[in-house]
N, CA, C and O atoms as a CHARMM CRD file, in Angstrom:
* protein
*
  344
    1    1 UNK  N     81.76700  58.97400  67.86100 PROA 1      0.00000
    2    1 UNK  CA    80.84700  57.91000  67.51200 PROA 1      0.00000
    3    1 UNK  C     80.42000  57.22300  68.80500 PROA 1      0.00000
    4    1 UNK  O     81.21600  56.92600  69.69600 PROA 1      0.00000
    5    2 UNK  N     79.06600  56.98400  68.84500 PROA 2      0.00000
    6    2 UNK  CA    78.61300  56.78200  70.29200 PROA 2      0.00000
    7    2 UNK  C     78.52400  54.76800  70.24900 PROA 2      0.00000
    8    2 UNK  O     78.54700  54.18300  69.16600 PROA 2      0.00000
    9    3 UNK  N     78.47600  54.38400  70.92400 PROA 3      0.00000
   10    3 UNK  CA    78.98900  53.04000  71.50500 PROA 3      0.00000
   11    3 UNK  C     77.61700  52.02800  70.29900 PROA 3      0.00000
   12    3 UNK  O     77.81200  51.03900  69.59300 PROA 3      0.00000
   13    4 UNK  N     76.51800  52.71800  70.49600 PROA 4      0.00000
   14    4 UNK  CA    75.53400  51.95600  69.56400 PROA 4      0.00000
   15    4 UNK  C     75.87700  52.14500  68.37500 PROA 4      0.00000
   16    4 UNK  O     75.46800  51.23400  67.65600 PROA 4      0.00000
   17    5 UNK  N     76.54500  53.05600  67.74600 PROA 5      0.00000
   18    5 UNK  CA    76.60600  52.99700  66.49600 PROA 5      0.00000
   19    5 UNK  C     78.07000  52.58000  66.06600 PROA 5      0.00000
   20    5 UNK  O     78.52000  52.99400  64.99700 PROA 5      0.00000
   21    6 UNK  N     78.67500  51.91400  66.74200 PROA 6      0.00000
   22    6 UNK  CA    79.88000  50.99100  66.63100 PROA 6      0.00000
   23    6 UNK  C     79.07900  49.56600  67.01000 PROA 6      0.00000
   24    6 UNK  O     79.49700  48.78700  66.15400 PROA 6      0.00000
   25    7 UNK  N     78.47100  49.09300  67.56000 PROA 7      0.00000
   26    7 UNK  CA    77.58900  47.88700  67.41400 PROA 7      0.00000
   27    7 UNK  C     76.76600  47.26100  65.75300 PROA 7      0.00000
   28    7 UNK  O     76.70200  46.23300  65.07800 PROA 7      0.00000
   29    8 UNK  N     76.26100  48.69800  65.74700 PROA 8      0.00000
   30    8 UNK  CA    75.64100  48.83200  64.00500 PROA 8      0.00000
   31    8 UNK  C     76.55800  48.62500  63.14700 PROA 8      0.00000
   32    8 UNK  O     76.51500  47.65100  62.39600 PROA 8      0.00000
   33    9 UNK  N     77.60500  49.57800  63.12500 PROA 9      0.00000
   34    9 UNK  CA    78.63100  49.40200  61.86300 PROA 9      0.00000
   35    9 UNK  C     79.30300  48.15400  62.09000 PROA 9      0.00000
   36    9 UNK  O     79.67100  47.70100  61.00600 PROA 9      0.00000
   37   10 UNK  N     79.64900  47.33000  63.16000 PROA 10     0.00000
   38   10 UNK  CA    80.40600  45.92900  63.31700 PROA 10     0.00000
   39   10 UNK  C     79.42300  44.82100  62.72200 PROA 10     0.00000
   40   10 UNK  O     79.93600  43.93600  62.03700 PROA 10     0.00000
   41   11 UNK  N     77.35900  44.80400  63.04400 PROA 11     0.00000
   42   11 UNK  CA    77.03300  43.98700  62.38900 PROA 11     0.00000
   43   11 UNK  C     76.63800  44.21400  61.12800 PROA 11     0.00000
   44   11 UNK  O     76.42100  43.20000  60.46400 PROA 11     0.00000
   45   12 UNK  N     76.44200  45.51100  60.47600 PROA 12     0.00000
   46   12 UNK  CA    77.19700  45.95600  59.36200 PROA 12     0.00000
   47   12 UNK  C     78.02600  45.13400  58.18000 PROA 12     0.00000
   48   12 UNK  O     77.74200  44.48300  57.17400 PROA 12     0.00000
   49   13 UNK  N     79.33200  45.58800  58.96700 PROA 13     0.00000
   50   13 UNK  CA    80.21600  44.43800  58.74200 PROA 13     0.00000
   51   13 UNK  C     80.21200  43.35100  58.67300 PROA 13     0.00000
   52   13 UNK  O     80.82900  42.83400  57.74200 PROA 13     0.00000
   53   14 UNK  N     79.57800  42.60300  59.54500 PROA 14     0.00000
   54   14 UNK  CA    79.24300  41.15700  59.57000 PROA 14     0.00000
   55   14 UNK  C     78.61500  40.38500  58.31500 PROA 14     0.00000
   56   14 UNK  O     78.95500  39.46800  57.56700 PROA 14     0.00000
   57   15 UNK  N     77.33900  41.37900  58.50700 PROA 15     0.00000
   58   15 UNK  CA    76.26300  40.91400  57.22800 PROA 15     0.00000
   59   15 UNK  C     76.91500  40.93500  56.09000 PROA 15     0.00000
   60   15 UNK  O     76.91600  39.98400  55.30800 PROA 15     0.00000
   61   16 UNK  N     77.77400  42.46500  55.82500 PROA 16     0.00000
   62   16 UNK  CA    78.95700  42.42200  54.07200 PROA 16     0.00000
   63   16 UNK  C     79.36800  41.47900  54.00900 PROA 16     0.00000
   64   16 UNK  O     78.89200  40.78900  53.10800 PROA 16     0.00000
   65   17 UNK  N     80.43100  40.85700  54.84000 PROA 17     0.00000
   66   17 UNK  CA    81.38700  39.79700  54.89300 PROA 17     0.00000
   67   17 UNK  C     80.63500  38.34000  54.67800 PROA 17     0.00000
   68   17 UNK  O     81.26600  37.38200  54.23300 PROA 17     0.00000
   69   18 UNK  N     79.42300  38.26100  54.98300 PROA 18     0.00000
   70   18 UNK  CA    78.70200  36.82500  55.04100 PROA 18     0.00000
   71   18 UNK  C     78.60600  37.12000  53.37200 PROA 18     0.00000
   72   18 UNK  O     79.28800  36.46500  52.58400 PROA 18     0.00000
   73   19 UNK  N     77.65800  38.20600  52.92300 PROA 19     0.00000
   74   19 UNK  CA    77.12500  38.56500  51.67300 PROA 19     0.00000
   75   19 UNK  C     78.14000  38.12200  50.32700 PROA 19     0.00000
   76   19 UNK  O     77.84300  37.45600  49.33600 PROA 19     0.00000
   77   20 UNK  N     79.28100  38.68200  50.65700 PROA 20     0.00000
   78   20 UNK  CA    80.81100  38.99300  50.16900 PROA 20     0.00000
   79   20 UNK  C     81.15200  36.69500  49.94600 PROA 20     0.00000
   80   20 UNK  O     81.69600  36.09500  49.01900 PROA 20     0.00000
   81   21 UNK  N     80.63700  36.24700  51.01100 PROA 21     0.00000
   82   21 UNK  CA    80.84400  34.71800  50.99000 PROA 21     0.00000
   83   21 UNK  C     80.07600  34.19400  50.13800 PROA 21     0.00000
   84   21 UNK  O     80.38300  33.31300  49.33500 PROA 21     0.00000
   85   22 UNK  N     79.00700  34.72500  50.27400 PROA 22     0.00000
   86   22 UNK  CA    77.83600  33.82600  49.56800 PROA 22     0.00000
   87   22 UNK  C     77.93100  34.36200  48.15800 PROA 22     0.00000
   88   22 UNK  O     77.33500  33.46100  47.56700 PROA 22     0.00000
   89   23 UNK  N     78.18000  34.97600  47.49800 PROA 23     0.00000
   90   23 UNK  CA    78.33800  35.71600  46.74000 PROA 23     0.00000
   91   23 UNK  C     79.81100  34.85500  45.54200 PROA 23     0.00000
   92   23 UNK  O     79.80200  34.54600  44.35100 PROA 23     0.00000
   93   24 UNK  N     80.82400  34.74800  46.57300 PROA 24     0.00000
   94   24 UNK  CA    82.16600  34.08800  45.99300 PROA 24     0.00000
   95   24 UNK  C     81.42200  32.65200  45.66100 PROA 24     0.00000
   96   24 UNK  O     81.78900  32.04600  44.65500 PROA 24     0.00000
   97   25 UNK  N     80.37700  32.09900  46.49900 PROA 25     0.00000
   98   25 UNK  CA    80.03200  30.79500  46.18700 PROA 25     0.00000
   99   25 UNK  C     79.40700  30.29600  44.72500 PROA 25     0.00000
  100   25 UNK  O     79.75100  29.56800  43.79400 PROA 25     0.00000
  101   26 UNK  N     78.00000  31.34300  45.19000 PROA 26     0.00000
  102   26 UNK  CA    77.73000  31.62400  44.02100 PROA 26     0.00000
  103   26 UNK  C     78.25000  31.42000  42.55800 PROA 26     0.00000
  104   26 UNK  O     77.72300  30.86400  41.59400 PROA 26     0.00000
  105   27 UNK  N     79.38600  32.01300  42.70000 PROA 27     0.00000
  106   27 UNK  CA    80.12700  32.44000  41.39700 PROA 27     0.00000
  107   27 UNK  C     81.04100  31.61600  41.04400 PROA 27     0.00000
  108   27 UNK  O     81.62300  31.76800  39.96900 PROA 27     0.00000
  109   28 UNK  N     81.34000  30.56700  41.91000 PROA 28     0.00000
  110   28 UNK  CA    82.10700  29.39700  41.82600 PROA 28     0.00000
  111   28 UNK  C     81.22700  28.06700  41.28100 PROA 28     0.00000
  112   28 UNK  O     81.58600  27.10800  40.59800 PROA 28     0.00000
  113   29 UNK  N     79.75200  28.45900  41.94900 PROA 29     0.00000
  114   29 UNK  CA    79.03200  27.21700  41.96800 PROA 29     0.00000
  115   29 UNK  C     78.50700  27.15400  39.95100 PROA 29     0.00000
  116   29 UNK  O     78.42000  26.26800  39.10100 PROA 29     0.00000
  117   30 UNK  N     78.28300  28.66900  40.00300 PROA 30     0.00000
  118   30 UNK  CA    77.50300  29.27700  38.08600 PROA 30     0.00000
  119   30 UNK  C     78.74100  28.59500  37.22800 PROA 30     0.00000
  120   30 UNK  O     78.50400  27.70300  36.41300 PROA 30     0.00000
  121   31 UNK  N     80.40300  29.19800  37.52900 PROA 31     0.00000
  122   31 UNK  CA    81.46600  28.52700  36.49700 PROA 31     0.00000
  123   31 UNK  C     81.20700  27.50600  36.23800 PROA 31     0.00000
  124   31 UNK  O     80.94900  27.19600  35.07400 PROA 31     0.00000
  125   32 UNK  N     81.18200  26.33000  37.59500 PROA 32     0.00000
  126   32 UNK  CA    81.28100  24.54800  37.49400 PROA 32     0.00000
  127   32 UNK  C     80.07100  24.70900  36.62500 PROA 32     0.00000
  128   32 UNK  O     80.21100  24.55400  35.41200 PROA 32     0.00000
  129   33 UNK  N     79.12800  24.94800  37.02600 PROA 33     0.00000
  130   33 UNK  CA    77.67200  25.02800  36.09700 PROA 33     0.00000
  131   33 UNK  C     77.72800  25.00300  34.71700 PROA 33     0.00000
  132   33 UNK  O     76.90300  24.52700  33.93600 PROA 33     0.00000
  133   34 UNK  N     79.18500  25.77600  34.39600 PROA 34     0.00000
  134   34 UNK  CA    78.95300  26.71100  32.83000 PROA 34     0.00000
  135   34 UNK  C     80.06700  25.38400  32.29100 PROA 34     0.00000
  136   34 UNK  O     80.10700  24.93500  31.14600 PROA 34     0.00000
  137   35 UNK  N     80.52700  25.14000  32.92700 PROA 35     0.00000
  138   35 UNK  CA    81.51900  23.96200  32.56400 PROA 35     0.00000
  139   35 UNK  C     80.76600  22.72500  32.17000 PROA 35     0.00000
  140   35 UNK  O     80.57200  22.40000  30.99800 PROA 35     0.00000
  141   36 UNK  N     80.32600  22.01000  33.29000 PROA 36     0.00000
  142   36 UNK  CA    79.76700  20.83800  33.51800 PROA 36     0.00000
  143   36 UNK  C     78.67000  21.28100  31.67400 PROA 36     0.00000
  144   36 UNK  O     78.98300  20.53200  30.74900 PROA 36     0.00000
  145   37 UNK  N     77.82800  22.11600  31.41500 PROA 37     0.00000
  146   37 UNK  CA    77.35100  22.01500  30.68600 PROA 37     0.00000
  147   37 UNK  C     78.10700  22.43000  29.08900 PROA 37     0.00000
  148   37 UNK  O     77.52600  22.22500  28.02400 PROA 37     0.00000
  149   38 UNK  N     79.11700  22.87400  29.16700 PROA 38     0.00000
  150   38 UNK  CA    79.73500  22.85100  28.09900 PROA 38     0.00000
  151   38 UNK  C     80.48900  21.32200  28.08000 PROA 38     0.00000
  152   38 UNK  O     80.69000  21.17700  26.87500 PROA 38     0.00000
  153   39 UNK  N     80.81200  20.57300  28.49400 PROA 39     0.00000
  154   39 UNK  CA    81.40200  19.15000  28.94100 PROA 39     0.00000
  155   39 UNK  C     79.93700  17.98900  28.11200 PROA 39     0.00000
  156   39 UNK  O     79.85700  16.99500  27.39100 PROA 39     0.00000
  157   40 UNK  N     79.16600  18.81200  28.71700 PROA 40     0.00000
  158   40 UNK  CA    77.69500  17.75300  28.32000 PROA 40     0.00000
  159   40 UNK  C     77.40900  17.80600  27.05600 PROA 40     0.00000
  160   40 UNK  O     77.17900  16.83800  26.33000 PROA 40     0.00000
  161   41 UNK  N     77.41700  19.30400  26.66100 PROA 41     0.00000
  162   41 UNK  CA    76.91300  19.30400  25.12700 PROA 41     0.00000
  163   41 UNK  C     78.10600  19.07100  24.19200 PROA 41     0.00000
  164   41 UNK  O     77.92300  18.90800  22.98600 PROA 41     0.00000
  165   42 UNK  N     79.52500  19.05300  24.83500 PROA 42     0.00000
  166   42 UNK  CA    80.47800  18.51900  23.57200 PROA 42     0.00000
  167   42 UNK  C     80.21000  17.06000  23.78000 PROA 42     0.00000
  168   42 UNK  O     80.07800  16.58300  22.65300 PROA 42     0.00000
  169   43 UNK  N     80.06800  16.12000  24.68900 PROA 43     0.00000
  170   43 UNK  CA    79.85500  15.04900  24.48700 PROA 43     0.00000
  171   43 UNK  C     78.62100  14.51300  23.93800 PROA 43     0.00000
  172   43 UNK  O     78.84900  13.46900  23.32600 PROA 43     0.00000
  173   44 UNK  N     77.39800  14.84800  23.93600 PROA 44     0.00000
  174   44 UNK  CA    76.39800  14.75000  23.21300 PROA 44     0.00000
  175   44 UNK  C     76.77500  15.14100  21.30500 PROA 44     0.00000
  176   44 UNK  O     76.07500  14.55600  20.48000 PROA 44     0.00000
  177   45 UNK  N     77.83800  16.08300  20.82200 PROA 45     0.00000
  178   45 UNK  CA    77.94500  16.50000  19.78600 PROA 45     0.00000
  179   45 UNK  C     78.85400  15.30200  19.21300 PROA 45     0.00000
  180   45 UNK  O     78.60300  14.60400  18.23100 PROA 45     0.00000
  181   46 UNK  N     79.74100  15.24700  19.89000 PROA 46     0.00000
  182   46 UNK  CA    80.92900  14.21900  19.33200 PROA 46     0.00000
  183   46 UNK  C     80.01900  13.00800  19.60100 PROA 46     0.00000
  184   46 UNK  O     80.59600  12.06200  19.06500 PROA 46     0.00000
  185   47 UNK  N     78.72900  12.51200  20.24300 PROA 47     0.00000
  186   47 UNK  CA    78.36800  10.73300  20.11200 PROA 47     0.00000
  187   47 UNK  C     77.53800  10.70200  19.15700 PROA 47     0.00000
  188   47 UNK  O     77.24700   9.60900  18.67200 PROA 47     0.00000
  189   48 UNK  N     76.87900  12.05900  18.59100 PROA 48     0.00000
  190   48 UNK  CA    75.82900  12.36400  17.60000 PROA 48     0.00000
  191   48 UNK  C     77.03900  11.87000  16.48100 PROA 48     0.00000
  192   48 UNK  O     76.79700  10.78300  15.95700 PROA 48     0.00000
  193   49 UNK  N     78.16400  12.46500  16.10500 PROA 49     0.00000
  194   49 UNK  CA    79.50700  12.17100  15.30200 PROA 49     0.00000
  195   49 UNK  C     79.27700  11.04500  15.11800 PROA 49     0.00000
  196   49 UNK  O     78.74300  10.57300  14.11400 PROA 49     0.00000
  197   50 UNK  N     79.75300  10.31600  16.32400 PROA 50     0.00000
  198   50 UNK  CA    80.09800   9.02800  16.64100 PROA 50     0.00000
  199   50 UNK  C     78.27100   8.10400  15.51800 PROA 50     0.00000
  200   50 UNK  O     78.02400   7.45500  14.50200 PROA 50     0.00000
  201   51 UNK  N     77.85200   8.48300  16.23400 PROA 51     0.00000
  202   51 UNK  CA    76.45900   7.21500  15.87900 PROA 51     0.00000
  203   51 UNK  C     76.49700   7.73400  14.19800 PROA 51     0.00000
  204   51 UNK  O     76.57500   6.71800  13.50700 PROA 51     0.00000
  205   52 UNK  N     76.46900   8.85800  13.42400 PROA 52     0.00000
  206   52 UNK  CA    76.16600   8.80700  12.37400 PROA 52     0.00000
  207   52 UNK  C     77.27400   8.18600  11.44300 PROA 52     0.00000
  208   52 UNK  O     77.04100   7.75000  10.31600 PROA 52     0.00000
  209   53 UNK  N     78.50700   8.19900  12.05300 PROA 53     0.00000
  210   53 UNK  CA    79.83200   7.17500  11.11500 PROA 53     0.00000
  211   53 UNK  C     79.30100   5.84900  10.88200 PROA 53     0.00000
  212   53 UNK  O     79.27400   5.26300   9.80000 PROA 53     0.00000
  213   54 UNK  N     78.82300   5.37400  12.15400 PROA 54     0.00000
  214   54 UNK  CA    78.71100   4.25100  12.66500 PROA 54     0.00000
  215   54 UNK  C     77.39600   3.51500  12.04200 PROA 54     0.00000
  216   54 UNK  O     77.34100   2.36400  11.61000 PROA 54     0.00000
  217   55 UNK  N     76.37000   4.46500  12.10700 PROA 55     0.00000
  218   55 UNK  CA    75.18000   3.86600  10.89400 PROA 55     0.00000
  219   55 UNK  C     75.62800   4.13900   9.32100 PROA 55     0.00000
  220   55 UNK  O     75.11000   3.51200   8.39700 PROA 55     0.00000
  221   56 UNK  N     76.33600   4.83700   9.18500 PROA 56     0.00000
  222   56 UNK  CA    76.56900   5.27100   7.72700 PROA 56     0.00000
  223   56 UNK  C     76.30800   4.06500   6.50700 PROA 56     0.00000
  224   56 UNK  O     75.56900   4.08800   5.52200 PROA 56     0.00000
  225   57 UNK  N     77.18000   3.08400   6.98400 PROA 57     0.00000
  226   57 UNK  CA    77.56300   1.89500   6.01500 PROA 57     0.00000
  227   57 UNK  C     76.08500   1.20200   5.90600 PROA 57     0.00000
  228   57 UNK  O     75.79100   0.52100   4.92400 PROA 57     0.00000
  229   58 UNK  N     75.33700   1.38800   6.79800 PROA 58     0.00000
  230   58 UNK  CA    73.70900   0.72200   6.73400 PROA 58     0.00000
  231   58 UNK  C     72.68300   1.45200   5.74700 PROA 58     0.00000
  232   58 UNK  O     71.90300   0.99300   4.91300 PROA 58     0.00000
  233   59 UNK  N     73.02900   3.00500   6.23000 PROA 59     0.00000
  234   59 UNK  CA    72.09500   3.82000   5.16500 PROA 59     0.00000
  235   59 UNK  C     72.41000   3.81800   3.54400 PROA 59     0.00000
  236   59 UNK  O     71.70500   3.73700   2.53800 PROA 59     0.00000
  237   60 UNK  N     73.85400   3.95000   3.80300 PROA 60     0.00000
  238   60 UNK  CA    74.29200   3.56800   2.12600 PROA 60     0.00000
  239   60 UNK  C     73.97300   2.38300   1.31300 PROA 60     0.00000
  240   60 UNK  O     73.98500   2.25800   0.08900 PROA 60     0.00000
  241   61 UNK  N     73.62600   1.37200   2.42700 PROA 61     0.00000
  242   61 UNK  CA    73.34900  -0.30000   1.64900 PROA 61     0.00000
  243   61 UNK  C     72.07400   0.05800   1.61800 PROA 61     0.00000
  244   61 UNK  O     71.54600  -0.29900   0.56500 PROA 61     0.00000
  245   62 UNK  N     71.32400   0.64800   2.38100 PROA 62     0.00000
  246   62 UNK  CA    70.06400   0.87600   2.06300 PROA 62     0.00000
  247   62 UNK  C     69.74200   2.16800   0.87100 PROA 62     0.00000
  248   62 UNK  O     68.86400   2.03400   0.01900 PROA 62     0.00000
  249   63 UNK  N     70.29400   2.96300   0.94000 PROA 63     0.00000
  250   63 UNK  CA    70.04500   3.23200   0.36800 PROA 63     0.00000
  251   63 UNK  C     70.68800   2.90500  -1.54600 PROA 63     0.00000
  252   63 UNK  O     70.38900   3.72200  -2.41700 PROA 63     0.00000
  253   64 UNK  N     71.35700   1.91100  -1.81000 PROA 64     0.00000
  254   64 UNK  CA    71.67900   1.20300  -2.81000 PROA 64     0.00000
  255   64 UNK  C     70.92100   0.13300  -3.31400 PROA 64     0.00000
  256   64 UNK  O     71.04800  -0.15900  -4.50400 PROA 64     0.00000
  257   65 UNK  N     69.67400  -0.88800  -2.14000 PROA 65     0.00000
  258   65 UNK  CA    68.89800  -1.24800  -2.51400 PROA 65     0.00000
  259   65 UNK  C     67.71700  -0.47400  -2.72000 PROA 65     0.00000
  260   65 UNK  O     66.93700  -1.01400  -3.50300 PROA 65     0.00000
  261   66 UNK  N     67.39400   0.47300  -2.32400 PROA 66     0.00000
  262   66 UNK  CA    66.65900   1.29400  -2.93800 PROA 66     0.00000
  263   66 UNK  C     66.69500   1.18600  -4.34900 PROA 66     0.00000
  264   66 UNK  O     66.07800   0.49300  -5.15800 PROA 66     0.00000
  265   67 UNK  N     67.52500   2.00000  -4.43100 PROA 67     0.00000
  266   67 UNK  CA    68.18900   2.35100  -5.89000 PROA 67     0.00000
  267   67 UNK  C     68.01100   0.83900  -7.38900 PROA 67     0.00000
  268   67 UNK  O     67.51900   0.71400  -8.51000 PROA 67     0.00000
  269   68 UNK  N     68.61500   0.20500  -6.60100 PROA 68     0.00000
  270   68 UNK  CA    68.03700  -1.32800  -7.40800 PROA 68     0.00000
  271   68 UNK  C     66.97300  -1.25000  -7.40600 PROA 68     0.00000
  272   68 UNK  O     66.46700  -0.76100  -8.41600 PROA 68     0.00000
  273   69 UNK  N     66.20700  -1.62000  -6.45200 PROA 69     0.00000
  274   69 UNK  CA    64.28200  -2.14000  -6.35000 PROA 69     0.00000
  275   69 UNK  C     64.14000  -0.77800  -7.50800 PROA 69     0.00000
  276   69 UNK  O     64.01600  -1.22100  -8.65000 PROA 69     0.00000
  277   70 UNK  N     64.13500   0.10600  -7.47500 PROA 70     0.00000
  278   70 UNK  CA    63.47400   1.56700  -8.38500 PROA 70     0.00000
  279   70 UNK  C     64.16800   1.00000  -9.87200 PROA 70     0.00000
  280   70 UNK  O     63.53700   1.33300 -10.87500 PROA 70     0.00000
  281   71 UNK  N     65.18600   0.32300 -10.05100 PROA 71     0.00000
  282   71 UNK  CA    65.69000  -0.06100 -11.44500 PROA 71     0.00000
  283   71 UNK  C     64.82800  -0.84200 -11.53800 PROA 71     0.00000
  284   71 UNK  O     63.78700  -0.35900 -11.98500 PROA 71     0.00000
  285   72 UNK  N     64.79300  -2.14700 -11.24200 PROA 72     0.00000
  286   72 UNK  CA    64.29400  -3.34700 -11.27700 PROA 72     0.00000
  287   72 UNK  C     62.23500  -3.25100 -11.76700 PROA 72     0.00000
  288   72 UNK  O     61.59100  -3.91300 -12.58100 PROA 72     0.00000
  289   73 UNK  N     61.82700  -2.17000 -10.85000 PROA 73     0.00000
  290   73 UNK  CA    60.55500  -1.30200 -11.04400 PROA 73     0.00000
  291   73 UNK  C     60.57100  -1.29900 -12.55900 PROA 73     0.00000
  292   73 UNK  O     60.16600  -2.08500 -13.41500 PROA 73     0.00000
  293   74 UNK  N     61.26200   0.01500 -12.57600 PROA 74     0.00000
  294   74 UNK  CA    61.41400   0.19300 -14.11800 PROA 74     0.00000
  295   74 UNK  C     61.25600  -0.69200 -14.99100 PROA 74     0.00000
  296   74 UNK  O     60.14400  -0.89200 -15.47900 PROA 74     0.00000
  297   75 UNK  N     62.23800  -1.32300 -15.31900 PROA 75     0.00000
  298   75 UNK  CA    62.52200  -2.94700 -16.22900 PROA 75     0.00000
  299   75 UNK  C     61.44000  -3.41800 -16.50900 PROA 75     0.00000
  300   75 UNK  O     60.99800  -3.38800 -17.65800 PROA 75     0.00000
  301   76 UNK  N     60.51600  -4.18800 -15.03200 PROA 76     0.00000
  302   76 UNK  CA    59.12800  -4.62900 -15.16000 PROA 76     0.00000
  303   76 UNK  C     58.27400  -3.69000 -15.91100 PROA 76     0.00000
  304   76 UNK  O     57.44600  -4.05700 -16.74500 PROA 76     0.00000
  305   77 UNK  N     58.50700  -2.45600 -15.58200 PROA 77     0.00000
  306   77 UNK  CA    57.11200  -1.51600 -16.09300 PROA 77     0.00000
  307   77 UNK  C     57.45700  -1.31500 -17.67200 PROA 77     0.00000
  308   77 UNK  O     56.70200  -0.99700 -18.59000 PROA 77     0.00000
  309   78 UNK  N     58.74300  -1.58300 -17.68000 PROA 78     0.00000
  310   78 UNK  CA    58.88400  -1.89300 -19.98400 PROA 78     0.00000
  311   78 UNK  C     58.87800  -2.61000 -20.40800 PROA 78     0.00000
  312   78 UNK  O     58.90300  -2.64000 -21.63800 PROA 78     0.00000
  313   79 UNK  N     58.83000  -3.91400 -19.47200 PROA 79     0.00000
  314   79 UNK  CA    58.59600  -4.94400 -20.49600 PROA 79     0.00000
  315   79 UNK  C     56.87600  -4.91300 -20.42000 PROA 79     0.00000
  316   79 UNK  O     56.23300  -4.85600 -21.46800 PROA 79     0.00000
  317   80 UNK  N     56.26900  -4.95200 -19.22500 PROA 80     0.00000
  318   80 UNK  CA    54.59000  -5.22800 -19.12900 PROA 80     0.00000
  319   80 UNK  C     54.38900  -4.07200 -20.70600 PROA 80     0.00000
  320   80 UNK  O     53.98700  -4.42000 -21.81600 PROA 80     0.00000
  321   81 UNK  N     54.80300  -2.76800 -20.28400 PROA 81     0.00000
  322   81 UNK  CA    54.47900  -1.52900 -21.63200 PROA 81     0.00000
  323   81 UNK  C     55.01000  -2.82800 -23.10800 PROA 81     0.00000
  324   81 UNK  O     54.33500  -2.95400 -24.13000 PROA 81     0.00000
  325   82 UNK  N     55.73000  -3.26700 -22.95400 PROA 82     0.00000
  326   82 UNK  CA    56.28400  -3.76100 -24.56800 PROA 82     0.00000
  327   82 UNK  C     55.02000  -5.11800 -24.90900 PROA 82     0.00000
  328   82 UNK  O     54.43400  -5.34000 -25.96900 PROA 82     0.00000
  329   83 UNK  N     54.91300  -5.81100 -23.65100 PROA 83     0.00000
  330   83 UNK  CA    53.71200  -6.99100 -24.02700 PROA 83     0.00000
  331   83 UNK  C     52.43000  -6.66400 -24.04800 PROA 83     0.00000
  332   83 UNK  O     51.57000  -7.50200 -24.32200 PROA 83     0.00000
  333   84 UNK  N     52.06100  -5.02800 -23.67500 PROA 84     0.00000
  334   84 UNK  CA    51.01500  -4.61700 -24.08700 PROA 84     0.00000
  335   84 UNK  C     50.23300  -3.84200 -25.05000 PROA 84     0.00000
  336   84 UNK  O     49.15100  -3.45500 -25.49000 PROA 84     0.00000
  337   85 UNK  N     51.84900  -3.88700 -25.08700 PROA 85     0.00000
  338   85 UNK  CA    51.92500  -3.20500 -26.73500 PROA 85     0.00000
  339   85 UNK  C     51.65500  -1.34800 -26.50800 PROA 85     0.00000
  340   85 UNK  O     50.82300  -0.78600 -27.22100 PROA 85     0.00000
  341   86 UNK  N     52.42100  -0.59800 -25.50700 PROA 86     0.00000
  342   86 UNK  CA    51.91200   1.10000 -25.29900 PROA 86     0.00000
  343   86 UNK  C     52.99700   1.34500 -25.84300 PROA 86     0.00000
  344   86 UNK  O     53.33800   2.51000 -26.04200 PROA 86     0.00000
């Protein structure tokens, strides 16, 4: 092997070994990545949890006056039907 082509194969080498670095980084930097966003979307899932417990007791009162006002509707609309004689 002649003297230039031990120059070649050493920066060769060089370039693998940088490649071989950047490469480990890479693949360290994608995990934290895959983490950090599994971390994000369980906490977004569990505050979605969180807020719908937490309004619950409002929608139910609301939705119970609903439920009245639509009785109360009614009532009016049989007696007006009874004094109008339908």
């Amino acid at each position: 092997m002649n003297p230039e082509d031990k120059v070649l194969l050493r920066e060769v080498l060089e370039i693998s070994k940088d490649n071989q670095n950047m490469l480990e980084k890479l693949q360290r930097s994608n995990r934290w990545a895959v983490f950090f966003k599994i971390v994000y979307w369980t906490f977004i899932i569990i505050a979605a949890g969180g807020a719908y417990y937490a309004i619950k007791p409002y929608t139910d009162q609301l939705g119970d006056t609903y439920t009245g006002f639509k009785t109360e509707l009614e009532g009016v609309h049989t007696v007006t039907n009874k004094i109008l004689g339908r």
